[in-house]
Every structure is written in structure tokens, then in C-alpha cells.
N, C-alpha and C positions, 0 to 999 in steps of 0.2 A: 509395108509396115514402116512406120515413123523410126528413124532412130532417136535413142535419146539426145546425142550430140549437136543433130538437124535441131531440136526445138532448145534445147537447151536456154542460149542466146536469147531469144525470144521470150521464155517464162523469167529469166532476171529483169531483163528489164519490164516484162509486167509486174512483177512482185516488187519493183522500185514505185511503179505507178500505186501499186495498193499500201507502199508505207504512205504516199500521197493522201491517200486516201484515207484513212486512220488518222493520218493529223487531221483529219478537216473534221473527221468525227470527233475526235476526241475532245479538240478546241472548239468543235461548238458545243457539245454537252457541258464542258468546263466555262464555259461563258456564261450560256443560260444559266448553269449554278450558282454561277458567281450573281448573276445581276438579282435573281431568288434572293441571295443570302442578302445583299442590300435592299432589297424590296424596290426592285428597280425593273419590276416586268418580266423577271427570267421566270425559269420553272427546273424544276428537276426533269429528268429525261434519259432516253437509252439512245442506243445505235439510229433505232430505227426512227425515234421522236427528230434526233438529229439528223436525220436524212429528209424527213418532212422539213423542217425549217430548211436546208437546203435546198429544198425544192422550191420554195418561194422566192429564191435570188433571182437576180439577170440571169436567164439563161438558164434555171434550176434544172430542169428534163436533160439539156445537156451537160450537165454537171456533175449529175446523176450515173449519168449512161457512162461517163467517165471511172466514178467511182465503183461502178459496178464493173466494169473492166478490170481495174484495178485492182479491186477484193478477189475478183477471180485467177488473176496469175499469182496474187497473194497466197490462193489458196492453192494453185497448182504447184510452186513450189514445196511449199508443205507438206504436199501431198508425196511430191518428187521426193524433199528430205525423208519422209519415216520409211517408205516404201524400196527407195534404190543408194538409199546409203550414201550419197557422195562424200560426205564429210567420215566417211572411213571409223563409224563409232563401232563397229564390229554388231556381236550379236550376243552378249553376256546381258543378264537379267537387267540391269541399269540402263543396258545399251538401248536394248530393248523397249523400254519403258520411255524415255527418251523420244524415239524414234516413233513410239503411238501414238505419243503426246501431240504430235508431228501431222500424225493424222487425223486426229480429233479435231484440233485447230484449222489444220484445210480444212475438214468437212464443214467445220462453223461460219468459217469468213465464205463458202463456197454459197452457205446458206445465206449469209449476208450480201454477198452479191447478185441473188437470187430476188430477194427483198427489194435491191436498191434499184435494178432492175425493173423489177413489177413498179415502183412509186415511177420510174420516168417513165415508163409506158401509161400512167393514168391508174393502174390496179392497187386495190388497198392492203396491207401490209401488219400485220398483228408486232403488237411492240416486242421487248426480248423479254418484259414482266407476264404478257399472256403467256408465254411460250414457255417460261421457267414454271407456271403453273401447271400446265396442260403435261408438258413432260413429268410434274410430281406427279401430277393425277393418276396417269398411266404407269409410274414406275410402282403406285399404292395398289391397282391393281393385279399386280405381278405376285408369285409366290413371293413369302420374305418378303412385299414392297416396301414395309417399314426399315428394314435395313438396310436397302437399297437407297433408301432416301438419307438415312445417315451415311452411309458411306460415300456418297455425291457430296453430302455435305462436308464433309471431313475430308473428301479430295480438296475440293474447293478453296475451304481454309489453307488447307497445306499450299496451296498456290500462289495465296493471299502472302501468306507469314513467309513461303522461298522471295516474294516479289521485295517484300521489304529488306529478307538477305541480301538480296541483289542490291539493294540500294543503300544499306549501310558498309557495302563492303567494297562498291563500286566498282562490281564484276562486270566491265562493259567491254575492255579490249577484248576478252573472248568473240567478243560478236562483231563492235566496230570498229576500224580504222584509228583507235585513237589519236594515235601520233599526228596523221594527218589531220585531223579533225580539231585539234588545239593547235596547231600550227595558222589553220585558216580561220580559225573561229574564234578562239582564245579556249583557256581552259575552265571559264567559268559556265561552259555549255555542258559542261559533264554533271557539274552538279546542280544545275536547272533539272538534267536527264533523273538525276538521282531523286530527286526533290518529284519527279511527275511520277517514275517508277515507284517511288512508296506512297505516295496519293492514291494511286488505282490500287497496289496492292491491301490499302484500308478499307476501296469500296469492294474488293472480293470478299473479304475478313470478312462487311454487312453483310454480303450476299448470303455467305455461308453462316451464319447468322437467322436469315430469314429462311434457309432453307432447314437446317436444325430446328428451328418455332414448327416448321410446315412436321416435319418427323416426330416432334413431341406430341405435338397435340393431334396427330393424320389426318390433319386438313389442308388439303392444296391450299385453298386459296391464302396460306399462311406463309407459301413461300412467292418467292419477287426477284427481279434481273436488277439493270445497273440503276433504273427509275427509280424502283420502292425502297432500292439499298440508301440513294442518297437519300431517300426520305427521311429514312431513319436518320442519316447520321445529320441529320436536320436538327433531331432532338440534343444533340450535344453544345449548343449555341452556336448563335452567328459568326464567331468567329472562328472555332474551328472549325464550319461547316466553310465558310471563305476559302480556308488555307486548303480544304482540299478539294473545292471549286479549282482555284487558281492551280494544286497539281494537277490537276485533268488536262487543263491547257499546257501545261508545261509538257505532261507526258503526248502532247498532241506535237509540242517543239523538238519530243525526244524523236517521236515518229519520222518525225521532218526530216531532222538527221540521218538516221534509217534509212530514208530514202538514198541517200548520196554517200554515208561511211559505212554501211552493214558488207559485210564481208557473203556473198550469196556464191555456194555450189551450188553446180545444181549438173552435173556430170562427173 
């Protein structure tokens, strides 16, 4: 048996490689949006739409096969944080909730690497808007599925609205290196970070948004992932749909960071 200490080492720096990776998603979704919002050929899109355009670079398969690396020690962290505690958050109801969150998100990015995976191998890949449908589907199924799909949504939002706390309050030392991080970069990189972190946390607000539509009215095909969410916030005009084009990219520079100042237990 593995110890943890033996892999330890090894899943940081893959989980460096998957914040890599995240900026590359990020800043392509936030590009195409942007070039949309000018009528310059872009398109709205998710994870996976932008894993397809990075398929078509120099070298996209191997790109790919990178980023799929990447997502997956991303997610083995994650998995390592909710499951073996290294960050010493105890085990009180908060702690607790924390720590799942922890595992929910491996299991997502696990899936994402799964995805990105299959596209460099030549295999087709369902976007994350089929995939938020197919799971309402199934959750309408379930006893209670209508509550089920409110309460997804209502987590959702709450994710949405902490993401924008996070970013009016610029809670970031908790997580990165700051000191270091404005010493080498300056400190006008913190609130680029802020500026991407409330960007995404506006396209979770859509999301749960279109997933609320899919619970009022119990029609899956009413709810939609990070594609249908910018669609909507399409309707709000060009230029606010811009400003949060441009945080996607940002939050793709916040990722960047991540990679090189996030502070990672992982023992």
C-alpha cells in the first residue's frame, strides 16, 4: 500500500499542472465571449466547447493529453483535501461541509479530465449544458425531484453570491502566497484576481438562474452549464456581457497564479 507521504509530492505538483490547465480553459471561454460580444467571430461556450478549440492548436491532442493530466492531479488533490484532512479543518458541521465541497469538485474536474482525455484520443465529448440537462432530468425523476432541483439550484447560487464575497472582500491570502505574489508581480495582480473571481461568480448566479427556470416550470431542457448561462447574460447588452467576457480571462490569470502562489497540503 501507497503511503500518502510517498504520493504526496507528486499530486502538488500535478494539481499545479491542473491550475495550468484552468487558465487555459478559462481564458479561452473568456476570449470567445469576448470576440461574441464584439461580433468578431467568437461564440459563448463551456469547459468542454473550450477544450474542442484547443484541440485545433499546434499540437492540440497533445495539449489536450496535458490538460487532462492536469485536471486529474487537480482533482486527486481535492479529493486528498475533503477525504484526509491535511489542512487540519477538524470535523464540526462547517468543517465538514467544507471538506465535501472538496470532494464534489475532485469528482467534477476528475470528470473533466475524463472529457479532455476522450477529445485527445479522437472520442466525442457531450458539452457541460447537455450534461446540466441530463442530470435535471434524472434528478425530476427521483422522489421529491422537484425539490431536488431547487435545492441544486439554491446551492448553486449560494456559490455564486460566496464567489462575489470572496471578491469584494479579497479573501485571497487565505489560499495564496500573497506577500510573495505582489512582491514579484506587483499588487495590481490581486485585483485583476478579484475582478475574474466576481466575473465567474455572476456566470454561476445565470446558471442557478437557468436551473430555477428548469424547477419552476419541470422541464429539463430549461436548465443549462457555463454555455446557456452566458447566453443569457447576453441579454443584458454588449457591454456588460464584455466586462464579463474579459473576467473569465482574468479569472483564467487568477488560475495562472494558482498555479505558482496557491499554498497546497496535501499530507
Amino acid at each position: 500500500m501507497i503511503k500518502t507521504h510517498e504520493v504526496a509530492p507528486w499530486i502538488e505538483r500535478l494539481a499545479r499542472v491542473g491550475y495550468v490547465a484552468k487558465a487555459l480553459l478559462y481564458g479561452t471561454i473568456g476570449a470567445l465571449a469576448a470576440l461574441a460580444a464584439f461580433s468578431s467571430g467568437g461564440r459563448t461556450t463551456d469547459t468542454r466547447g473550450a477544450m474542442g478549440t484547443l484541440l485545433g492548436a499546434p499540437m492540440g491532442r497533445a495539449l489536450l493529453a496535458a490538460i487532462a493530466l492536469g485536471l486529474l492531479g487537480y482533482a486527486l488533490w481535492r479529493l486528498v483535501e475533503g477525504a484526509l484532512d491535511p489542512e487540519r479543518r477538524g470535523s464540526d458541521v462547517k468543517a465538514l461541509a467544507v471538506r465535501a465541497s472538496f470532494i464534489v469538485r475532485g469528482l467534477a474536474h476528475g470528470l473533466l479530465a475524463l472529457s479532455a482525455a476522450k477529445l485527445a484520443l479522437g472520442k466525442p465529448s457531450s458539452g457541460d449544458d447537455e450534461k446540466e440537462e441530463q442530470a435535471t432530468r434524472a434528478a425530476f425523476e427521483l422522489p421529491a425531484g422537484e425539490w431536488i432541483v431547487w435545492a441544486a439550484a439554491i446551492g448553486i447560487a449560494g456559490y455564486g453570491v460566496y464567489q462575489l464575497y470572496r471578491a469584494a472582500t479579497a479573501k485571497l491570502s487565505d489560499q495564496l502566497d500573497t506577500a510573495e505574489m505582489s512582491s514579484e508581480t506587483g499588487r495590481w495582480v490581486i485585483g485583476v484576481s478579484r475582478f475574474g473571481i466576481a466575473a465567474r461568480g455572476i456566470v454561476f448566479i445565470a446558471i442557478a438562474w437557468l436551473v430555477m427556470r428548469a424547477a419552476r416550470e419541470h422541464d429539463s431542457s430549461e436548465a443549462g452549464g457555463v454555455r446557456d448561462a452566458l447566453g443569457t447574460l447576453q441579454d443584458f447588452g454588449q457591454w456588460p456581457f464584455a466586462a464579463i467576457a474579459v473576467g473569465l480571462i482574468a479569472y483564467g490569470g487568477y488560475q495562472l497564479l494558482s498555479s505558482r502562489y496557491r499554498r497546497i497540503r496535501v499530507r
